[in-house]
N, CA, C and O atoms as CSV, one atom per row, in Angstrom:
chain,resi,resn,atom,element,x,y,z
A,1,UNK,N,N,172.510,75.986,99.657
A,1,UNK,CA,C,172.568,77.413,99.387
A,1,UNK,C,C,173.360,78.098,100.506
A,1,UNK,O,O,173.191,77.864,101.703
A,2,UNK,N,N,174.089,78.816,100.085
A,2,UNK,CA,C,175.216,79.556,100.911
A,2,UNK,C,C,174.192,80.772,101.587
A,2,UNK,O,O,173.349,81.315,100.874
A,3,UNK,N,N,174.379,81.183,103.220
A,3,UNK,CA,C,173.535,82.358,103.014
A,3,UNK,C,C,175.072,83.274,103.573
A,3,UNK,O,O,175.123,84.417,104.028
A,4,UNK,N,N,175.626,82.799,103.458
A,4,UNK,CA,C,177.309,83.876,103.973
A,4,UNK,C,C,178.039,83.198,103.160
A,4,UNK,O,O,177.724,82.040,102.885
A,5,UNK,N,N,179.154,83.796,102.624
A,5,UNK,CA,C,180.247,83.367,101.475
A,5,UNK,C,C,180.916,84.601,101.714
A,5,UNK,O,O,180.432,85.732,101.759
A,6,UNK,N,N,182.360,84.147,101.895
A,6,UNK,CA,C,183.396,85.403,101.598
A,6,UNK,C,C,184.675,84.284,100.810
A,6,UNK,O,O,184.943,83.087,100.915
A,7,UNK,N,N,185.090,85.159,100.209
A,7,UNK,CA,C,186.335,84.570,99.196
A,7,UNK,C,C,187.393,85.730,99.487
A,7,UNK,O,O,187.273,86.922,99.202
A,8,UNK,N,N,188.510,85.062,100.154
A,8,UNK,CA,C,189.940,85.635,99.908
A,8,UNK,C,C,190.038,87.151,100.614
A,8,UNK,O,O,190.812,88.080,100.383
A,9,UNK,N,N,188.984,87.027,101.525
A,9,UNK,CA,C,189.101,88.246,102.438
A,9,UNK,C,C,190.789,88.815,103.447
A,9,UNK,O,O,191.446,88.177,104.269
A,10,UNK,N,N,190.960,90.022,102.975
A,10,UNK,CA,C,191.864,90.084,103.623
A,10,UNK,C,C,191.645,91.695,104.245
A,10,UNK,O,O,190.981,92.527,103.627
A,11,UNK,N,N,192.360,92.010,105.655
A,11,UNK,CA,C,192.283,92.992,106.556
A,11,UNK,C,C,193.679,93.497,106.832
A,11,UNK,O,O,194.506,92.639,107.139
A,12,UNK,N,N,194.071,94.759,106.769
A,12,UNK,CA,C,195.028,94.586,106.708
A,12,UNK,C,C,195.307,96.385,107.629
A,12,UNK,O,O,195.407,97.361,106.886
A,13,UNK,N,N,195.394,96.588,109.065
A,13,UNK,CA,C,195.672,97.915,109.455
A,13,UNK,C,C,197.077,98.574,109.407
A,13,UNK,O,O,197.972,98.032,110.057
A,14,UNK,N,N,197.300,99.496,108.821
A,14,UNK,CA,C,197.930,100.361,108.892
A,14,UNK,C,C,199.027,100.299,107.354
A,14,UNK,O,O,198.497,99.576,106.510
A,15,UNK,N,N,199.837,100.656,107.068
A,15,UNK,CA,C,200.726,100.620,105.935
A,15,UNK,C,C,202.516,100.519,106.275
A,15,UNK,O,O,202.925,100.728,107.417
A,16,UNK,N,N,203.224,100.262,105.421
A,16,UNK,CA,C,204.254,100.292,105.087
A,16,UNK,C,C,204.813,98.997,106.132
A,16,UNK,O,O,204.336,97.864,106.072
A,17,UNK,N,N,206.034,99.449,107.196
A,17,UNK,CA,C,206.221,98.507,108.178
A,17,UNK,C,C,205.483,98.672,109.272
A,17,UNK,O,O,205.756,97.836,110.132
A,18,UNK,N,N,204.834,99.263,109.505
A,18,UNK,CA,C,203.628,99.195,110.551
A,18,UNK,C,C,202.551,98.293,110.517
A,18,UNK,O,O,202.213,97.531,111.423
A,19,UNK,N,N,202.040,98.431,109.420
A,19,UNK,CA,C,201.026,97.040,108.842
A,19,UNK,C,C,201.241,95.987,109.405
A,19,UNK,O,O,202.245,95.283,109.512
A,20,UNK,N,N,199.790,95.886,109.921
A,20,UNK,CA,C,199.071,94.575,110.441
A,20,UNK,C,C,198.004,93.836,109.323
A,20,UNK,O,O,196.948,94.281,108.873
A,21,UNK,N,N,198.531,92.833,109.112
A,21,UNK,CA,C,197.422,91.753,108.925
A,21,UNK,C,C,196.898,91.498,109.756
A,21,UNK,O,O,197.404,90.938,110.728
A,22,UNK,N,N,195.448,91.893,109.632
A,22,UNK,CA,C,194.334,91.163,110.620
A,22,UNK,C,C,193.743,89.970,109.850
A,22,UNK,O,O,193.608,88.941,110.511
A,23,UNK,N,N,193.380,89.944,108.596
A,23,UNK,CA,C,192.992,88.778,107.933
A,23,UNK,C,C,193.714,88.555,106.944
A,23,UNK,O,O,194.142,89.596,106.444
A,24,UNK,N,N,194.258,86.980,106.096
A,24,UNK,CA,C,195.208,87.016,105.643
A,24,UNK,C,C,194.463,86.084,104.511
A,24,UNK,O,O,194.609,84.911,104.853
A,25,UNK,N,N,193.501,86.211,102.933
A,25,UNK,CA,C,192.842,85.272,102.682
A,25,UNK,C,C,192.163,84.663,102.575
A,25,UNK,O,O,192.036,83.849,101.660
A,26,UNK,N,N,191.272,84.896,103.759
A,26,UNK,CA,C,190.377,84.328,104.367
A,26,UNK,C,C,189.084,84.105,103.370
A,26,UNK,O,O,188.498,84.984,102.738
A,27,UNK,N,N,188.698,82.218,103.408
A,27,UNK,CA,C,187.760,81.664,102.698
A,27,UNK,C,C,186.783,81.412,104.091
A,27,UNK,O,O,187.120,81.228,105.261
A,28,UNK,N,N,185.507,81.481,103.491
A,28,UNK,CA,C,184.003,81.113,104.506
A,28,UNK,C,C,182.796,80.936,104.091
A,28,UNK,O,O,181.970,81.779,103.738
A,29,UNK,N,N,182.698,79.491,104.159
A,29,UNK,CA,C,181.298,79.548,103.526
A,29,UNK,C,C,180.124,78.946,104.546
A,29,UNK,O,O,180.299,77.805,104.975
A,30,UNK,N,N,179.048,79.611,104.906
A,30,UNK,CA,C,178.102,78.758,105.737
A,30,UNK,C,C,176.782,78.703,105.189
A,30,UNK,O,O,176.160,79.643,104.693
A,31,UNK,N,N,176.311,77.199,105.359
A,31,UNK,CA,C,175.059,77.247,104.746
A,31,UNK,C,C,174.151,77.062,104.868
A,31,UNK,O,O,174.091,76.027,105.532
A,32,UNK,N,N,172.837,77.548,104.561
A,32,UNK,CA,C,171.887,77.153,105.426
A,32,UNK,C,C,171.573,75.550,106.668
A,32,UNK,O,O,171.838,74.351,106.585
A,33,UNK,N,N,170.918,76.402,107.673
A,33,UNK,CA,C,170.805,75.672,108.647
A,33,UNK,C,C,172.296,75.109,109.264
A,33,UNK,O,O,172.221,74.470,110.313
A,34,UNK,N,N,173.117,75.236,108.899
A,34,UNK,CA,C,174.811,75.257,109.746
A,34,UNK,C,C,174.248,76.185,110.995
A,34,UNK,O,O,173.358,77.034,111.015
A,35,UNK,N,N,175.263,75.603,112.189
A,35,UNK,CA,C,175.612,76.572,113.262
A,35,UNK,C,C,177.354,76.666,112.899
A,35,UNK,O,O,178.057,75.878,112.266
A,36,UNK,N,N,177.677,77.876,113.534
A,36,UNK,CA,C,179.048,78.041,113.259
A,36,UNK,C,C,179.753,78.611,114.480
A,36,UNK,O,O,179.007,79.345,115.128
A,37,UNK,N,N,181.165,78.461,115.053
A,37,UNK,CA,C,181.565,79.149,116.234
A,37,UNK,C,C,182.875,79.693,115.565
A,37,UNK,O,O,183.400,79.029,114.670
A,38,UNK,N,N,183.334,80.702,115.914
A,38,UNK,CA,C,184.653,81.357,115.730
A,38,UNK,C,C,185.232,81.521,116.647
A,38,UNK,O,O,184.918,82.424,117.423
A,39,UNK,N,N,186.171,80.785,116.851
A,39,UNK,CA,C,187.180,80.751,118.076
A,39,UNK,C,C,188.337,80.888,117.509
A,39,UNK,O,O,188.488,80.829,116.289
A,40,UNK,N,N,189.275,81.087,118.347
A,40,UNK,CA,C,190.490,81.777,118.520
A,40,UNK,C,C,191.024,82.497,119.788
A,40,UNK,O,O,190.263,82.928,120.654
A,41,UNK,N,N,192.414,82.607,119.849
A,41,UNK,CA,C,193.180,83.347,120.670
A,41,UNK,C,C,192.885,84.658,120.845
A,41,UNK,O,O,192.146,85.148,119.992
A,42,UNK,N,N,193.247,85.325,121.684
A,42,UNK,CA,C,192.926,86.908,121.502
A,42,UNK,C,C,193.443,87.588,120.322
A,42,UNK,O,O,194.586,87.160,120.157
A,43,UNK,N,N,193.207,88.287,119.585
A,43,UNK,CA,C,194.094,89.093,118.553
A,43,UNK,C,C,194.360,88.178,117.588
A,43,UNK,O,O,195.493,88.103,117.114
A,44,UNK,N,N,193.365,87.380,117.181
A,44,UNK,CA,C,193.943,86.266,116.248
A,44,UNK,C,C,192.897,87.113,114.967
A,44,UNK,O,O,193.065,86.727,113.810
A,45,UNK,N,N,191.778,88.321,115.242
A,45,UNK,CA,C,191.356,88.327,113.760
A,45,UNK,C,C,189.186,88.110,113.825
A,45,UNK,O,O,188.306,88.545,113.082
A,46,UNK,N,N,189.149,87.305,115.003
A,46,UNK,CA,C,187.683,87.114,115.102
A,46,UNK,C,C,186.907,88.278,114.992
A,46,UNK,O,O,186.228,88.397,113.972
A,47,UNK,N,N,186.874,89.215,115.898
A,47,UNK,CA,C,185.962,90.339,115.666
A,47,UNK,C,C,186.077,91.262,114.122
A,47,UNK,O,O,185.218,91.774,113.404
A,48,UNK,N,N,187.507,91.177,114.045
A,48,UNK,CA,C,187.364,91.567,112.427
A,48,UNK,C,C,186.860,90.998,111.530
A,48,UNK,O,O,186.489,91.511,110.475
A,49,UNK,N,N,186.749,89.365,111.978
A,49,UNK,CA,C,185.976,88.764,110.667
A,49,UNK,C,C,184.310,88.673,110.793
A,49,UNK,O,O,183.561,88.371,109.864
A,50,UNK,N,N,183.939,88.977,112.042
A,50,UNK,CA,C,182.903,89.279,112.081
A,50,UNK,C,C,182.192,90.753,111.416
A,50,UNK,O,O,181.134,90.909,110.806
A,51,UNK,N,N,182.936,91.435,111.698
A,51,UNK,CA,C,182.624,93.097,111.886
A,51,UNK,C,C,182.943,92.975,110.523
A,51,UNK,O,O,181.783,92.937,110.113
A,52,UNK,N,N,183.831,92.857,109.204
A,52,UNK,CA,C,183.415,92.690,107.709
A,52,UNK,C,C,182.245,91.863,106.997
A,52,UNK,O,O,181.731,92.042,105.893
A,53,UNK,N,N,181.964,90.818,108.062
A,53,UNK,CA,C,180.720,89.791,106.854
A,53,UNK,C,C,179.516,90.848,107.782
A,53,UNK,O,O,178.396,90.640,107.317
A,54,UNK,N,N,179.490,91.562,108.572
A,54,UNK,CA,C,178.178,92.579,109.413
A,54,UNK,C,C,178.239,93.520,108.471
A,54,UNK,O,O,177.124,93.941,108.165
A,55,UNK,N,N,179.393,94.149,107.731
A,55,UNK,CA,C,179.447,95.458,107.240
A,55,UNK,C,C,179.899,96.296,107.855
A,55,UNK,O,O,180.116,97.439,107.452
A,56,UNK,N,N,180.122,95.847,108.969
A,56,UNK,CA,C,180.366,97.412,110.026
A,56,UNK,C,C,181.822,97.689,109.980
A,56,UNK,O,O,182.187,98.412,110.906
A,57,UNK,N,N,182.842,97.282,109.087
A,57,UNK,CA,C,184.094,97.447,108.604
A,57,UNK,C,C,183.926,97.185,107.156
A,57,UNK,O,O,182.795,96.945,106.733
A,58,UNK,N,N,185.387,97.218,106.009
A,58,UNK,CA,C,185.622,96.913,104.905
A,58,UNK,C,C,186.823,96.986,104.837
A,58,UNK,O,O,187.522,97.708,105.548
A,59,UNK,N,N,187.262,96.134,103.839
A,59,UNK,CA,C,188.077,95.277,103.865
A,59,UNK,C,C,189.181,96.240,102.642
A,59,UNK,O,O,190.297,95.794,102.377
A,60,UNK,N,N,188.687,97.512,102.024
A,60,UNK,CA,C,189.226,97.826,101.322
A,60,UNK,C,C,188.789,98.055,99.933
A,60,UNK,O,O,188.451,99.048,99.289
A,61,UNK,N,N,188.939,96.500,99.636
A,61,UNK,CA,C,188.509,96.084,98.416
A,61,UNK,C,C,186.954,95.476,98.188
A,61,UNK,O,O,186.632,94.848,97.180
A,62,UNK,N,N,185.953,95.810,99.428
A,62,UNK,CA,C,184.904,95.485,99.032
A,62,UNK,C,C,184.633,94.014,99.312
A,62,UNK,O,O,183.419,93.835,99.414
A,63,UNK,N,N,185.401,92.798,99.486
A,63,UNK,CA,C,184.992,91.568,99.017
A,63,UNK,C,C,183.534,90.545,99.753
A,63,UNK,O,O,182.865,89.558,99.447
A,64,UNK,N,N,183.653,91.742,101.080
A,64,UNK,CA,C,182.710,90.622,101.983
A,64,UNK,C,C,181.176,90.544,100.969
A,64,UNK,O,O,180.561,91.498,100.492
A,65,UNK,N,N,181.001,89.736,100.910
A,65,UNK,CA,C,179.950,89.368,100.200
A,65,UNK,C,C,178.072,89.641,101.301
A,65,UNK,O,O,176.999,89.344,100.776
């Protein structure tokens, strides 16, 4: 049983040629009793992918599950 699932999450700040992709896609599934680490470079996207599966952002379109 999944207790986090996101499908095809994507983040995306600002518009036109300014626009940043912060998430590009992004699949995640963890399931019970998993530990999980999110690593990455600076500015690679982590705190955003945290801060959408928390709620405390959106993605736009709603998808974080």
């Amino acid at each position: 049983m999944s207790i986090v699932q996101v499908e095809n999450l994507t983040k995306i700040y600002g518009s036109g040629e300014t626009a940043i992709t912060a998430l590009d896609h992004v699949n995640l599934r963890v399931e019970a009793n998993e530990f999980v680490a999110v690593m990455g470079p600076s500015g690679c996207g982590k705190s955003t992918l945290l801060h959408l599966i928390g709620g405390l952002d959106r993605d736009g379109r709603q998808c974080a599950d």
